[in-house]
C-alpha positions in Angstrom: 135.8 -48.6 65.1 131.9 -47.3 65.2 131.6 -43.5 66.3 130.5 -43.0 69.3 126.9 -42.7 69.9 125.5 -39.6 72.0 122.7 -38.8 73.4 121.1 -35.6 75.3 118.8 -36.8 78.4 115.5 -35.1 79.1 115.2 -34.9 82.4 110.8 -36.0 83.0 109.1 -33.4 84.9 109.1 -34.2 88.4 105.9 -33.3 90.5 106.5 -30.4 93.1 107.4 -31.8 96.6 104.5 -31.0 99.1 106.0 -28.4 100.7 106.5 -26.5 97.7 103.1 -27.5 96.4 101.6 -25.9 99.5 103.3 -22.8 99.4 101.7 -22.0 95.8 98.5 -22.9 97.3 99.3 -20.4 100.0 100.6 -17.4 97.4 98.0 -17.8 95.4 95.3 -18.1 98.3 97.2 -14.6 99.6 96.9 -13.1 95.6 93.3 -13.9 95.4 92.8 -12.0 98.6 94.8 -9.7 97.7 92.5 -8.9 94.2 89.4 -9.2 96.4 90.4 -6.3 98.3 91.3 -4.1 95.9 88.1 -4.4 93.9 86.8 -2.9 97.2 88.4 -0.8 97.7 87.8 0.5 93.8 84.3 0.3 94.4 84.7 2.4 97.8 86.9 4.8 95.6 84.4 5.2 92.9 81.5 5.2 95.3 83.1 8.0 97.0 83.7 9.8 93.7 80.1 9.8 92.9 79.5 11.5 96.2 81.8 14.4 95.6 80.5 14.7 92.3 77.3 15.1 93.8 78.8 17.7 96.4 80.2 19.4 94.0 77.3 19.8 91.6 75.0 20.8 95.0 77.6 23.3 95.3 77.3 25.0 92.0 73.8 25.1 92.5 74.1 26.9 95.3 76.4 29.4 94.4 74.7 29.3 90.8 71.4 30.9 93.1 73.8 33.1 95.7 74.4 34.5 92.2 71.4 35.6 91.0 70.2 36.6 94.4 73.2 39.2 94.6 71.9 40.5 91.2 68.3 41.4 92.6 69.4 42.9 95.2 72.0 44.8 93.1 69.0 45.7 91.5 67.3 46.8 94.6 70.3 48.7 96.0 70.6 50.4 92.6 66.8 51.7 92.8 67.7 52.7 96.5 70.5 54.8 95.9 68.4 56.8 92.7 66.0 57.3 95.4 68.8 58.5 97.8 70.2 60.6 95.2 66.7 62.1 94.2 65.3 62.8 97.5 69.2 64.5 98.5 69.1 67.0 94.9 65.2 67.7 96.3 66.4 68.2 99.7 69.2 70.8 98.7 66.6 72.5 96.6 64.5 73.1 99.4 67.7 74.1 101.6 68.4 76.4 99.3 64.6 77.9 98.5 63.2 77.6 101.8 
């Protein structure tokens, strides 16, 4: 008696029904969309970065000549209060002479 034969069937690749078919139409309509608005919002993101960044840098400008304005008028204050000190040793000189 022959051996029996055997064989493994390959099942052929059946196209999607249309249902289906519109439903990855649909998913990857909604993923495209979905990409589109996130590379706004990145660009609104970034765009907004830049203008802290130029905040920020306005800022340390600012306080960078707040700075050396305080050390002028440190300055001043500091030729003020040899002045004060000068004219008080002269006034207790004359208090004292007069």
């Amino acid at each position: 008696m022959p051996a029996p034969t055997t064989a493994t069937i390959i099942p052929f690749p059946r196209p999607a029904p249309p249902a289906a078919q519109q439903r990855l139409h649909q998913a990857l309509a909604n993923l495209q969309a979905a990409l589109a608005a996130q590379r706004e919002a990145i660009a609104t993101w970034r765009a907004a970065l830049a203008s802290l960044g130029e905040g920020v840098h306005g800022l340390h400008e600012s306080l960078r000549t707040y700075n050396a304005r305080l050390g002028n008028l440190g300055k001043h204050v500091r030729t003020l209060n040899g002045e004060a000190k000068r004219l008080e040793t002269w006034a207790d000189t004359t208090l004292r002479h007069g």
